[in-house]
N, C-alpha and C positions, 0 to 999 in steps of 0.2 A: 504494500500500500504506500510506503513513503516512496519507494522509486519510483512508484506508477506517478503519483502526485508532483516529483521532483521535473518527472517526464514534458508533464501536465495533462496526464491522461486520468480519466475519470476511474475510481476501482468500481463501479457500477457499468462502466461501459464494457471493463476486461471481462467482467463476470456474465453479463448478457452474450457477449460474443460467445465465450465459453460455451454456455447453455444451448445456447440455439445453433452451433455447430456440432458437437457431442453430445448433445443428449434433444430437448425441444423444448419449446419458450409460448407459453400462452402469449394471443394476442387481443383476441377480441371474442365475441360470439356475433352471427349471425342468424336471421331466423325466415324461415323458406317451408313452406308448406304444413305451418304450424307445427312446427319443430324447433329446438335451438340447436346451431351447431357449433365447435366451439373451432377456430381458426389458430391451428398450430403450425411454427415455424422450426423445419427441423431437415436438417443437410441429409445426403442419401446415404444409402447403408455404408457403400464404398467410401464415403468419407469419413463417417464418424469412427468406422472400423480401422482408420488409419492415424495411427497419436503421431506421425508425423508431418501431418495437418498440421499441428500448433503452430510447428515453425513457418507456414507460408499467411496465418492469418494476419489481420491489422484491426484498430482499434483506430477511433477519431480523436485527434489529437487537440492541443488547447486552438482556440480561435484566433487567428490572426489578423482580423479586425470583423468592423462591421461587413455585414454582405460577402465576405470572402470564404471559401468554403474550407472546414475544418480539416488540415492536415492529416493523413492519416501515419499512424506508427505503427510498425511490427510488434507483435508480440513477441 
């Protein structure tokens, strides 16, 4: 957490990516034929089955001002 911070990377954003790469990440629910369905985000098998994934992911880095889009950093 202090390297991620030092980084200026959020430890909420490391952990989200985490999840919804390796494992899966609630998003929202939907509801379609009076049903609710619930809308999960989750990478395919071949990927989560690979821990050397981690090394190719990235995480959004601190903001570099207004309007400019946030940096991205390796995990």
């Amino acid at each position: 957490r202090v390297k991620a911070e030092k980084m200026g990377v959020k430890a909420d954003d490391i952990f989200r990516t985490l999840q919804a790469n390796l494992g899966s990440i609630y998003v929202n629910d939907f509801n379609k034929f009076d049903r609710t369905y619930q809308v999960r985000v989750q990478a395919q098998g071949r990927f989560r089955a690979d821990p050397g994934i981690i090394l190719r992911l990235e995480v959004p880095g601190r903001e570099e001002g207004p309007g400019l889009p946030r940096k991205r950093v390796p995990l």
